[in-house]
PDB file as gemmi writes it, atoms N, CA and C in Angstrom:
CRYST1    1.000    1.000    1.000  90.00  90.00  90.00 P 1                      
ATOM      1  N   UNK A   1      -5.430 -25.144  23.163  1.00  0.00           N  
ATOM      2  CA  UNK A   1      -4.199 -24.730  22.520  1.00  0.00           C  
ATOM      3  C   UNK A   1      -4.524 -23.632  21.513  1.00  0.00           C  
ATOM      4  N   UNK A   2      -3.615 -22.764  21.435  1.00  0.00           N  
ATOM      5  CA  UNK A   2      -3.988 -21.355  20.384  1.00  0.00           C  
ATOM      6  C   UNK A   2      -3.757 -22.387  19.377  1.00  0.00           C  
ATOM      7  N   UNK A   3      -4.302 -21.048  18.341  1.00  0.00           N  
ATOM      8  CA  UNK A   3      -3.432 -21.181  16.727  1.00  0.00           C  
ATOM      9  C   UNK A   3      -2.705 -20.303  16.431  1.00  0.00           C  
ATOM     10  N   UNK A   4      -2.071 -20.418  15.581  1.00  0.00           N  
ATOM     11  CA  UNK A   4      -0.872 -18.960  14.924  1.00  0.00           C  
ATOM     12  C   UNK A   4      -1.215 -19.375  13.189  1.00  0.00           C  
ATOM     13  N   UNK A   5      -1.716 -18.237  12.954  1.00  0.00           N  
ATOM     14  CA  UNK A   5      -1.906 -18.031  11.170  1.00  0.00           C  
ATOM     15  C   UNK A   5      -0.702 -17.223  10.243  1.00  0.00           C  
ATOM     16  N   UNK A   6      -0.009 -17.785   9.463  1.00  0.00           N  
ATOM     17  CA  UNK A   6       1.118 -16.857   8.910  1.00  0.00           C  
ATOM     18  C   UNK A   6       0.840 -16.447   7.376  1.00  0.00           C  
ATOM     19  N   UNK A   7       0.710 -15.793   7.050  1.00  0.00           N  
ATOM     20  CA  UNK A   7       0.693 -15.677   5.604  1.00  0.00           C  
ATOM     21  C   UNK A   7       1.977 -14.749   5.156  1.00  0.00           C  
ATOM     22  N   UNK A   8       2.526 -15.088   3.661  1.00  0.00           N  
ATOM     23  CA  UNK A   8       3.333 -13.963   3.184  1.00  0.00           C  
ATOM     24  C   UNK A   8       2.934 -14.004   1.728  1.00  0.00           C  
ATOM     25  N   UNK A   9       2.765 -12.408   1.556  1.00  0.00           N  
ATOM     26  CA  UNK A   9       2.495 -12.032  -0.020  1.00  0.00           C  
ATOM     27  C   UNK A   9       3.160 -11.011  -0.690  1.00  0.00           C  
ATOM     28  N   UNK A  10       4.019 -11.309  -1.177  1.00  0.00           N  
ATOM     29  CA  UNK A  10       4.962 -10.518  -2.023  1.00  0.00           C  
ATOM     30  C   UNK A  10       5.361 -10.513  -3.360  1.00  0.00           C  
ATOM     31  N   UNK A  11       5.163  -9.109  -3.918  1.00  0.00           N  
ATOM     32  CA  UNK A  11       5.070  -9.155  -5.757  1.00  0.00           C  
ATOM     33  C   UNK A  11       6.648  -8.853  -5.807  1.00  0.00           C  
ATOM     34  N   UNK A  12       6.831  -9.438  -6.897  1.00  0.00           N  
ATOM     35  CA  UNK A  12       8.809  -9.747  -7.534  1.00  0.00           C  
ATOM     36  C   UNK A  12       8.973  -8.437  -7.975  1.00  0.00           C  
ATOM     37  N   UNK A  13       9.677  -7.858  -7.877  1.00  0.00           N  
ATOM     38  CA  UNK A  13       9.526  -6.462  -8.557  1.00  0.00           C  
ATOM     39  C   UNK A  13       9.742  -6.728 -10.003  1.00  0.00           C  
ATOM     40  N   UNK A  14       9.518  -6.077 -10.753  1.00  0.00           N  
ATOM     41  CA  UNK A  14       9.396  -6.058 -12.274  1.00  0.00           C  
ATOM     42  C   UNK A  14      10.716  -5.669 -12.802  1.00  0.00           C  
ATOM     43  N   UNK A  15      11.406  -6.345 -13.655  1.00  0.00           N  
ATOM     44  CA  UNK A  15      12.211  -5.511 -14.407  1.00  0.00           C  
ATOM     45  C   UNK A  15      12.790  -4.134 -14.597  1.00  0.00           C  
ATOM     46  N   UNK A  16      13.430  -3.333 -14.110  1.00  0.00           N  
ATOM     47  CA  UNK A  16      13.574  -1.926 -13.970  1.00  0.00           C  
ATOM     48  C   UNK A  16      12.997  -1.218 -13.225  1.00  0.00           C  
ATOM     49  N   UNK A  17      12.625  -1.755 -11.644  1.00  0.00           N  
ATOM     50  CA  UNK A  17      11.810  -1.269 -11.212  1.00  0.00           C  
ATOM     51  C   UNK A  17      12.695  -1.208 -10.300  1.00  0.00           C  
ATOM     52  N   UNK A  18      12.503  -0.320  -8.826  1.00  0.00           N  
ATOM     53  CA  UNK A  18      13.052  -0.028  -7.767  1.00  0.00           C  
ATOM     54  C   UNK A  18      13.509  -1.543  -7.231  1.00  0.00           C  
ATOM     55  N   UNK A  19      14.260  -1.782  -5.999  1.00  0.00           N  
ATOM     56  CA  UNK A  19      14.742  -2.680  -5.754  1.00  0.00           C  
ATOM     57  C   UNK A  19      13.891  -3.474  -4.766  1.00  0.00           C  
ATOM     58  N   UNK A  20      13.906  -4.926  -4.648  1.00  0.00           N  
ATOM     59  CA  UNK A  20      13.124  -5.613  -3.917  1.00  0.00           C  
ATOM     60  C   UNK A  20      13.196  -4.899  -2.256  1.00  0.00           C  
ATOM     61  N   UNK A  21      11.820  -4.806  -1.699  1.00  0.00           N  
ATOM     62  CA  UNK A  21      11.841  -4.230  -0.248  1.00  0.00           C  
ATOM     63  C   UNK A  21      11.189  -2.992  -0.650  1.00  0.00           C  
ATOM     64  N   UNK A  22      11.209  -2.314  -1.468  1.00  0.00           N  
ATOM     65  CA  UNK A  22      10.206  -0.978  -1.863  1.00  0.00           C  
ATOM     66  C   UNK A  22       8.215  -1.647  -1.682  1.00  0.00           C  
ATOM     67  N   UNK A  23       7.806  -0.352  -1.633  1.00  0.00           N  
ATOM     68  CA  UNK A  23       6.471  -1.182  -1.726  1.00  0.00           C  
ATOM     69  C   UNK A  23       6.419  -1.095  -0.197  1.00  0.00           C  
ATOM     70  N   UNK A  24       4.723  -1.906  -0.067  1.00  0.00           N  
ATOM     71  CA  UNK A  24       4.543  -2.418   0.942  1.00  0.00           C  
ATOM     72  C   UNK A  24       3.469  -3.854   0.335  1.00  0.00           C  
ATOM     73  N   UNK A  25       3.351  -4.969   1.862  1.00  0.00           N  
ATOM     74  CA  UNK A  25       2.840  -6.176   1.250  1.00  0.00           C  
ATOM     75  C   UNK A  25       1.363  -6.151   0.935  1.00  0.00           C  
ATOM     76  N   UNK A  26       1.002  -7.096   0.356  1.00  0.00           N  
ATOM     77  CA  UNK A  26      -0.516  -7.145   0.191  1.00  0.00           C  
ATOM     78  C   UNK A  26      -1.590  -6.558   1.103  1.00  0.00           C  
ATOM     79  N   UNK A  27      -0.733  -7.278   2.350  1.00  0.00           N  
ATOM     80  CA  UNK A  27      -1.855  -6.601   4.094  1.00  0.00           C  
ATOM     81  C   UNK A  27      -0.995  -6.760   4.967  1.00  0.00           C  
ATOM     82  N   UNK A  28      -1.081  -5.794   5.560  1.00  0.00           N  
ATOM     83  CA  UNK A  28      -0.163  -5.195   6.371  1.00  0.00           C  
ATOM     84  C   UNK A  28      -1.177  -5.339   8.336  1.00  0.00           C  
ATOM     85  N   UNK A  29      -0.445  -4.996   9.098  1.00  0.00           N  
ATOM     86  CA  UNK A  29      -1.590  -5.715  10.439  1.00  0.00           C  
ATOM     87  C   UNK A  29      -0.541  -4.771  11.413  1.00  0.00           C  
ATOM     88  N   UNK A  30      -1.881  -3.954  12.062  1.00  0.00           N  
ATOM     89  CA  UNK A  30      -0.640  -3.345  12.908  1.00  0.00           C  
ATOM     90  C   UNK A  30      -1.295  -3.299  14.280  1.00  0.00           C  
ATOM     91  N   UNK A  31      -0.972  -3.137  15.358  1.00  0.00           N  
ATOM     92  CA  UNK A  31      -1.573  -4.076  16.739  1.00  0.00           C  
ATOM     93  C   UNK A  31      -1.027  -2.319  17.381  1.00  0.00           C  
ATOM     94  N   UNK A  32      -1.997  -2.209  18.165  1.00  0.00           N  
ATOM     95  CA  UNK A  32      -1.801  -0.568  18.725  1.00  0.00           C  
ATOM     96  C   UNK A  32      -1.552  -1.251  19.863  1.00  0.00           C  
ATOM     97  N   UNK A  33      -0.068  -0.065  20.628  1.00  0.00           N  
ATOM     98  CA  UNK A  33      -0.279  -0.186  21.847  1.00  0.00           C  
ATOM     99  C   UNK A  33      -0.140   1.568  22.644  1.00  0.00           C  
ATOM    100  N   UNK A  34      -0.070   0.792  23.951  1.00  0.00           N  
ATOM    101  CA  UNK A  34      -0.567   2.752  24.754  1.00  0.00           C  
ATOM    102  C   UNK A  34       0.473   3.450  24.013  1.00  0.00           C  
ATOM    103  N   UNK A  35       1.298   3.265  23.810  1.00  0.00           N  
ATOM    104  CA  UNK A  35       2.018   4.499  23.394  1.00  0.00           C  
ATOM    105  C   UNK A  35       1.796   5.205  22.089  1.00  0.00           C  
ATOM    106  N   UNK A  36       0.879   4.201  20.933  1.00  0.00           N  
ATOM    107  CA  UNK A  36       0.688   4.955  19.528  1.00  0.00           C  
ATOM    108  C   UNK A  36      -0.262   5.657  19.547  1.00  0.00           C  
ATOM    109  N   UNK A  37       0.392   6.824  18.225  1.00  0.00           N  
ATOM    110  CA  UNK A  37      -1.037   7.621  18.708  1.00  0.00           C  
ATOM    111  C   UNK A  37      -1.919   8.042  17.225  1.00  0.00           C  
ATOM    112  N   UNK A  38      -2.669   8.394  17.635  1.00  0.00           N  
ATOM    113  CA  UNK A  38      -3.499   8.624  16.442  1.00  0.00           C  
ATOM    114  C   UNK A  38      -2.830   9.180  15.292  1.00  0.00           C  
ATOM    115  N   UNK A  39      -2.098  10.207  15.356  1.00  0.00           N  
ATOM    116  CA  UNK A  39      -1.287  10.439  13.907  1.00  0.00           C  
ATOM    117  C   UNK A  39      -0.352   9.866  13.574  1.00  0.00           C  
ATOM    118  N   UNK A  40       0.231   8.829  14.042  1.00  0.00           N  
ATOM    119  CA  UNK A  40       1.593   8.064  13.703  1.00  0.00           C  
ATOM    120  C   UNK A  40       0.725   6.884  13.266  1.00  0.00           C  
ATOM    121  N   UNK A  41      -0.219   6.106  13.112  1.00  0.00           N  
ATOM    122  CA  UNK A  41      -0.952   4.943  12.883  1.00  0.00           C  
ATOM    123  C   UNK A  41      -1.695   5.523  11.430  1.00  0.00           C  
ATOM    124  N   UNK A  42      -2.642   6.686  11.706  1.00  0.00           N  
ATOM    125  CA  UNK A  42      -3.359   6.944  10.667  1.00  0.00           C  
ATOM    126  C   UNK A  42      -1.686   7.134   8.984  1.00  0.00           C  
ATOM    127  N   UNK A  43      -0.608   7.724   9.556  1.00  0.00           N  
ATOM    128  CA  UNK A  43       0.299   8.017   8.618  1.00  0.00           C  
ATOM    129  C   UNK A  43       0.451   6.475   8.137  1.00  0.00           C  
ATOM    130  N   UNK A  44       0.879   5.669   8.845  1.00  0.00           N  
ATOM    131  CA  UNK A  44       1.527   4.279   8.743  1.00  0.00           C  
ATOM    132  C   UNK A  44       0.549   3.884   7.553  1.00  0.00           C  
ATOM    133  N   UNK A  45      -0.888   3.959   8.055  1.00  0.00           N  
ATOM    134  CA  UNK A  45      -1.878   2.770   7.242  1.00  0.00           C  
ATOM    135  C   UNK A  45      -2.140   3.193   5.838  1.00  0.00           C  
ATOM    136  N   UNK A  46      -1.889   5.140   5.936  1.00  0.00           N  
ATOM    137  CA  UNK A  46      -1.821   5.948   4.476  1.00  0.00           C  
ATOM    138  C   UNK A  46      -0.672   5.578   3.853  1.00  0.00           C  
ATOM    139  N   UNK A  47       1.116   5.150   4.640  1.00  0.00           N  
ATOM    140  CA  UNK A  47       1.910   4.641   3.553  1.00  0.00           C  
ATOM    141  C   UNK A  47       1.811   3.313   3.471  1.00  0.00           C  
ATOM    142  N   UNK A  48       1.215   2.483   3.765  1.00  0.00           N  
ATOM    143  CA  UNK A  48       0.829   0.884   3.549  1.00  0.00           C  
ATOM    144  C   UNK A  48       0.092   1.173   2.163  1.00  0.00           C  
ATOM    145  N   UNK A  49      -1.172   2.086   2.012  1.00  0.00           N  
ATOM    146  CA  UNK A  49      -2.311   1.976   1.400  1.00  0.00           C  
ATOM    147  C   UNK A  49      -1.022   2.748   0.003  1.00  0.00           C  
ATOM    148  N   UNK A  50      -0.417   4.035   0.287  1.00  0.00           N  
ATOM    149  CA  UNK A  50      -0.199   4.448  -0.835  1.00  0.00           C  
ATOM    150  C   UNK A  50       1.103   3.380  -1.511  1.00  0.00           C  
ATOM    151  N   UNK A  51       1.492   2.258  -0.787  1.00  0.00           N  
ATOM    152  CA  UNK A  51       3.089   1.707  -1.138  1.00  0.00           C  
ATOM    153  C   UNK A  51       2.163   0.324  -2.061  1.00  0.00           C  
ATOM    154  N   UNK A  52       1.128   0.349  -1.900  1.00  0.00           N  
ATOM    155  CA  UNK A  52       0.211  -0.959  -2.617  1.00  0.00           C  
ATOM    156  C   UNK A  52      -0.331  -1.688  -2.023  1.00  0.00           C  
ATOM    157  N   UNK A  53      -0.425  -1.839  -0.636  1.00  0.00           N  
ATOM    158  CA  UNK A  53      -1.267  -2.652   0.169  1.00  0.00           C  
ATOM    159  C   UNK A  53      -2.587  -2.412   0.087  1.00  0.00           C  
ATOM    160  N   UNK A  54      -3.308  -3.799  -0.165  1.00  0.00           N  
ATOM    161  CA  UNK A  54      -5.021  -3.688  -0.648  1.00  0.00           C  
ATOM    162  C   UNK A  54      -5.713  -3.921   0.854  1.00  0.00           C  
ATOM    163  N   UNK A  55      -4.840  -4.204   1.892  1.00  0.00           N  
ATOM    164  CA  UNK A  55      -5.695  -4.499   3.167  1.00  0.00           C  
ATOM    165  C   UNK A  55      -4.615  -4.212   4.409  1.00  0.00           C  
ATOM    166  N   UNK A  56      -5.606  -3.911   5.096  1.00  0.00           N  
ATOM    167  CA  UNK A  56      -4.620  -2.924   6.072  1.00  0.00           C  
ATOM    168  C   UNK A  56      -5.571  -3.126   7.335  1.00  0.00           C  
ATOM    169  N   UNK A  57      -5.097  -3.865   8.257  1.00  0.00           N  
ATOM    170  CA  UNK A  57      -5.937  -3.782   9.991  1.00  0.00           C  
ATOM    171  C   UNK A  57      -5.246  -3.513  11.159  1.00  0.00           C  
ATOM    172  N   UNK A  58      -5.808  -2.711  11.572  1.00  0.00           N  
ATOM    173  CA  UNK A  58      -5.447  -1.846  12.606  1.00  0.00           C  
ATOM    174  C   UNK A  58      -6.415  -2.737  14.244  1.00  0.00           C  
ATOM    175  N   UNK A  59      -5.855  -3.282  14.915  1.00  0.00           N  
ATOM    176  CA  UNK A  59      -5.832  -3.719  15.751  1.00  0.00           C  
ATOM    177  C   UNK A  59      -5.899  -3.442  17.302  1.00  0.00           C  
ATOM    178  N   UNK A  60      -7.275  -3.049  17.745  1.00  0.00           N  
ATOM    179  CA  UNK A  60      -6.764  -2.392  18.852  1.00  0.00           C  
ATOM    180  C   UNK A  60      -7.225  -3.273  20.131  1.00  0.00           C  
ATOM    181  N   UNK A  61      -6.443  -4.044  20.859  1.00  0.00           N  
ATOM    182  CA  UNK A  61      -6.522  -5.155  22.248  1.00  0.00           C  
ATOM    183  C   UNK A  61      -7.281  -4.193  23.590  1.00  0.00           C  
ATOM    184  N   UNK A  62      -7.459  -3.089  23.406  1.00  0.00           N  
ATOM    185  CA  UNK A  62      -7.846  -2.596  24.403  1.00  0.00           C  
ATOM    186  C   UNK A  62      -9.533  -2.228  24.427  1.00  0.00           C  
ATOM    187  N   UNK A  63      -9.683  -1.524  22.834  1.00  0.00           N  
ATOM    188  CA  UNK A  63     -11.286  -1.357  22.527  1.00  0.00           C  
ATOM    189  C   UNK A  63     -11.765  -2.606  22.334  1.00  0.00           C  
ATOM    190  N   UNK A  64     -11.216  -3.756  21.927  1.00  0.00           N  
ATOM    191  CA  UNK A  64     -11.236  -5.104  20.986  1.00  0.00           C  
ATOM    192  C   UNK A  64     -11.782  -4.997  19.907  1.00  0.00           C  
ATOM    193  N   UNK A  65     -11.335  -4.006  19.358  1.00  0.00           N  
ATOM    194  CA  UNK A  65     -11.936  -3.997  17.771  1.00  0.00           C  
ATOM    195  C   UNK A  65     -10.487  -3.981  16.503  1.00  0.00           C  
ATOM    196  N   UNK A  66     -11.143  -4.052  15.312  1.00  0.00           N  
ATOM    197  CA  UNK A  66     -10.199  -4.165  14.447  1.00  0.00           C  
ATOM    198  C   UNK A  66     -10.793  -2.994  13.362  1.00  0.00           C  
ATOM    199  N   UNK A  67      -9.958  -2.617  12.980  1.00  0.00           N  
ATOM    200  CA  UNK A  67     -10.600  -1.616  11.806  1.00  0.00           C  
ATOM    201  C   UNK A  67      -9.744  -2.077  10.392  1.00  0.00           C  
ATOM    202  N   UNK A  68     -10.772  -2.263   9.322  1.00  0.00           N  
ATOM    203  CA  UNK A  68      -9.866  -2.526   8.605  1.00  0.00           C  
ATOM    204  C   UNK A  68     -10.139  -1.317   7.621  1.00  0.00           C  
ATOM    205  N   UNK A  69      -9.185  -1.274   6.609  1.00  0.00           N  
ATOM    206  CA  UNK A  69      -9.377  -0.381   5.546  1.00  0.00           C  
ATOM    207  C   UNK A  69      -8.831  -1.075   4.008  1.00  0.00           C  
ATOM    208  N   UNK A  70      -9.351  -0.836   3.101  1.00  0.00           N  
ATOM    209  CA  UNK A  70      -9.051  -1.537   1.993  1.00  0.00           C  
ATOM    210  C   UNK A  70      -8.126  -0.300   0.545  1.00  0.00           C  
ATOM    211  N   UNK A  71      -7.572  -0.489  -0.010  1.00  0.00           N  
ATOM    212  CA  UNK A  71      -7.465  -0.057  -1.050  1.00  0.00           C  
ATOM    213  C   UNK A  71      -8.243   0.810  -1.741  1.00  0.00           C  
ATOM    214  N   UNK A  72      -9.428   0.345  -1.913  1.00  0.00           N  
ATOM    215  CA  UNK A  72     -10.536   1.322  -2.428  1.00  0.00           C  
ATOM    216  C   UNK A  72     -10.826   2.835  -1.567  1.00  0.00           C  
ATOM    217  N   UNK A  73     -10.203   2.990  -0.709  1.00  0.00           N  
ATOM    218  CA  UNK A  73     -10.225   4.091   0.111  1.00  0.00           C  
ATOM    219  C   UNK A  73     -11.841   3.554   1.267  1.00  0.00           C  
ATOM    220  N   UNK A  74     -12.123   2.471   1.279  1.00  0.00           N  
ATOM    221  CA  UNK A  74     -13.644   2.361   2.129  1.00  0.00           C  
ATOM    222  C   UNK A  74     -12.904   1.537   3.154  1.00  0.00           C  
ATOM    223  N   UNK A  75     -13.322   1.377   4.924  1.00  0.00           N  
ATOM    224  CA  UNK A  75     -12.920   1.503   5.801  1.00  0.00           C  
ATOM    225  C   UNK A  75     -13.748   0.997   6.376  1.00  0.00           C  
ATOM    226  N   UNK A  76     -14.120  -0.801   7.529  1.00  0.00           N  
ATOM    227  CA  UNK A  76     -15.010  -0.922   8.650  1.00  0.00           C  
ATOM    228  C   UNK A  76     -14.125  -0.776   9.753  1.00  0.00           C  
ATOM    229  N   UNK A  77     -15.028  -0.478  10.620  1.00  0.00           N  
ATOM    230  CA  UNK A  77     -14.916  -0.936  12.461  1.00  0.00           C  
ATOM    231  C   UNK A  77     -15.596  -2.149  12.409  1.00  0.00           C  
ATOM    232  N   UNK A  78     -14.902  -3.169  13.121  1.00  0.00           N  
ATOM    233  CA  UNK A  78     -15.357  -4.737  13.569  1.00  0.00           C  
ATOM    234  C   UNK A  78     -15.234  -4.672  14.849  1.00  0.00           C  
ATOM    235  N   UNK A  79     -16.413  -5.272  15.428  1.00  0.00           N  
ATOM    236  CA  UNK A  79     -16.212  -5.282  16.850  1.00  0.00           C  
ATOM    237  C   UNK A  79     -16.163  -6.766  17.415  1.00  0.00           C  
ATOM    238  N   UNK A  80     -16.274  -6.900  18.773  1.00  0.00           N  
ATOM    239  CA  UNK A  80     -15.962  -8.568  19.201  1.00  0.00           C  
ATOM    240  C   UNK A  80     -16.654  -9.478  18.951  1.00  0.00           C  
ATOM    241  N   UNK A  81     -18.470  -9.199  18.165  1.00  0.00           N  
ATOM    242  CA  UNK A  81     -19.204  -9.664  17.799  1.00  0.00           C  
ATOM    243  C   UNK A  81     -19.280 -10.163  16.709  1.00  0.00           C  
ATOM    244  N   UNK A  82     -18.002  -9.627  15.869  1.00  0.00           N  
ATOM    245  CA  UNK A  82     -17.264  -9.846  14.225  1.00  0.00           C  
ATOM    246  C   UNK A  82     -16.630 -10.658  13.535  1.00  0.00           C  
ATOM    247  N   UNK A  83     -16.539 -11.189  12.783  1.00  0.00           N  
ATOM    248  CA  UNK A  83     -15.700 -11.959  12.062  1.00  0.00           C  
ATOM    249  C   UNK A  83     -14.357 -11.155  11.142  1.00  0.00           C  
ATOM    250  N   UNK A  84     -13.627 -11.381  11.252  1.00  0.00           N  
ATOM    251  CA  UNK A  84     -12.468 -11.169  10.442  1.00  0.00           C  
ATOM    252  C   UNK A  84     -12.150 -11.665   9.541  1.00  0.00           C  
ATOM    253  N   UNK A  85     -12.290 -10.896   8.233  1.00  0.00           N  
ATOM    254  CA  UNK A  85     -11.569 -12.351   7.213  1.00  0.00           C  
ATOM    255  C   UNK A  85     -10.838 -11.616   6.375  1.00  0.00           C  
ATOM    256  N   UNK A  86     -10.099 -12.423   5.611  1.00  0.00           N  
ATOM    257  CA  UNK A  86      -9.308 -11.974   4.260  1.00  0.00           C  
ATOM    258  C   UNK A  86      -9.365 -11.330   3.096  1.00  0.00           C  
ATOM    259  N   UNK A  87     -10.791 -11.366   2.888  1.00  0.00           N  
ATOM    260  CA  UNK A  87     -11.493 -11.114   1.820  1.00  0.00           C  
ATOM    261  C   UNK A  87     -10.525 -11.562   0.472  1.00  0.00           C  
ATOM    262  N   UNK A  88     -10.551 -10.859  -0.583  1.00  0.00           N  
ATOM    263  CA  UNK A  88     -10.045 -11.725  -1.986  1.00  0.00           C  
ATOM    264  C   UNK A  88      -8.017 -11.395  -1.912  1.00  0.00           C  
ATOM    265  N   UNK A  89      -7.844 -10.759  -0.820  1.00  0.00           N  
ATOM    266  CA  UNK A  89      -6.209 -10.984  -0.461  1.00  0.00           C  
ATOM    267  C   UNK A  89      -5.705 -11.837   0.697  1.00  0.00           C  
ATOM    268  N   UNK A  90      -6.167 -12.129   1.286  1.00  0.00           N  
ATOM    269  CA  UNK A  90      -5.687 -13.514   2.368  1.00  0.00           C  
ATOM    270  C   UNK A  90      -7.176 -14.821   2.456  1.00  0.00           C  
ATOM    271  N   UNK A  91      -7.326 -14.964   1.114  1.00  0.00           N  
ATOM    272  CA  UNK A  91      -8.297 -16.106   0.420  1.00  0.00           C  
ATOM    273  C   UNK A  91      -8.633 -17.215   1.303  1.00  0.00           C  
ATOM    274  N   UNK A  92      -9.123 -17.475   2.289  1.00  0.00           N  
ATOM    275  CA  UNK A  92      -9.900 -18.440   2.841  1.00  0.00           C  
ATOM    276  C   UNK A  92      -9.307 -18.307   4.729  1.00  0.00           C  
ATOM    277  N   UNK A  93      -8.975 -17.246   5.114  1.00  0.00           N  
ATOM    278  CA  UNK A  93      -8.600 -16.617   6.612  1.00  0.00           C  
ATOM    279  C   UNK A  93      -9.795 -16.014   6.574  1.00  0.00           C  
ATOM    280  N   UNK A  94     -10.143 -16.414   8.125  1.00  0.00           N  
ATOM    281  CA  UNK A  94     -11.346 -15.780   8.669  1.00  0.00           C  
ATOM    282  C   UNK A  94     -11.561 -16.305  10.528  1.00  0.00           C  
ATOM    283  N   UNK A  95     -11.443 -15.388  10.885  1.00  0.00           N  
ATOM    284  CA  UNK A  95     -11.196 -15.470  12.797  1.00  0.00           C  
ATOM    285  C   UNK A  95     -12.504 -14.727  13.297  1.00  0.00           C  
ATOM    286  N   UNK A  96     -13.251 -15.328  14.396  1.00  0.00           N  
ATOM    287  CA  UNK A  96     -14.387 -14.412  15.079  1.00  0.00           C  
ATOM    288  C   UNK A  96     -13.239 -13.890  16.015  1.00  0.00           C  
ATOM    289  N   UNK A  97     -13.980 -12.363  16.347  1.00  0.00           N  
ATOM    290  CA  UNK A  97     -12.509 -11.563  16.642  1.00  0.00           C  
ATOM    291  C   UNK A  97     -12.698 -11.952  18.301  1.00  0.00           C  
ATOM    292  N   UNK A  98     -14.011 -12.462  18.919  1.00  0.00           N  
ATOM    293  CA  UNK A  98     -13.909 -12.919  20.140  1.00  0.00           C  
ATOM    294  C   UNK A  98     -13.060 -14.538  20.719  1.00  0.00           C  
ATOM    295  N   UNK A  99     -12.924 -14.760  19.669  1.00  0.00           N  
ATOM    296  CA  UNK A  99     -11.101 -15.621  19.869  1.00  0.00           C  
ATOM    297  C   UNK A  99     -10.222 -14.685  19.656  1.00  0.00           C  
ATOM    298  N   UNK A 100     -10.257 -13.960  18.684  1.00  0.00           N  
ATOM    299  CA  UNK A 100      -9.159 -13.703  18.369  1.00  0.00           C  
ATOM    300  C   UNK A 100      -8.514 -12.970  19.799  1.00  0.00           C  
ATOM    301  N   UNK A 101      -9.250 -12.041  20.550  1.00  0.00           N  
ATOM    302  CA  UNK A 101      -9.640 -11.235  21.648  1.00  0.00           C  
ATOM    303  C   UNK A 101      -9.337 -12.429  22.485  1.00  0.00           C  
ATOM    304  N   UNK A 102     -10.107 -13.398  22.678  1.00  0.00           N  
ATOM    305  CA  UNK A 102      -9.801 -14.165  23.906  1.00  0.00           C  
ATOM    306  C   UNK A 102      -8.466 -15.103  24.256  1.00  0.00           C  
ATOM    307  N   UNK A 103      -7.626 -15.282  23.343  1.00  0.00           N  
ATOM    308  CA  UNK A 103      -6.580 -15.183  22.956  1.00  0.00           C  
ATOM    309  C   UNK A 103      -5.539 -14.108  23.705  1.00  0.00           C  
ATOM    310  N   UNK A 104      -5.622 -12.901  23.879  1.00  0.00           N  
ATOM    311  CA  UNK A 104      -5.079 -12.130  24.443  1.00  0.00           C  
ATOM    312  C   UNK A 104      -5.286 -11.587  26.131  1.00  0.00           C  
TER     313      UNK A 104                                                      
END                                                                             
């Protein structure tokens, strides 16, 4: 039997601040398919990263890799041999990506 992992992380907006839905969430997960293309994904993960998202994975079912990129502007490739995890924004998630992959 699979699993399904859900997380949601969302900051209240502050007092005088733009209206709830501005922003983007903590980590954002975006799953490529044939039709995306390299400049519409790379834009997406730059307005995730610039809207406040500290983690950002880019998902690709076909290479089976995941790329993640963090906040700090630093960036891995994970391959099927990899573990996936949350690091200090989705706090105790962590998938070897050859489930995660075998799964699909």
């Amino acid at each position: 039997m699979g699993r399904t992992w859900r997380w949601w992380s969302f900051r209240a907006p502050a007092r005088g601040s733009p209206a709830a839905g501005s922003g983007a969430p903590d980590a954002a997960v975006e799953i490529l398919s044939p039709s995306d293309t390299f400049s519409g994904i790379q834009e997406k993960t730059l307005d995730y990263l610039a809207g406040g998202a500290r983690l950002v994975w880019i998902v690709d079912p076909r290479a089976r890799t995941v790329t993640v990129f963090r906040a700090d502007g630093t960036a891995r490739l994970l391959r099927e041999t990899d573990t996936l995890n949350g690091e200090d924004v989705l706090s105790g998630f962590a998938i070897a990506l050859a489930e995660l992959f075998g799964a699909i």
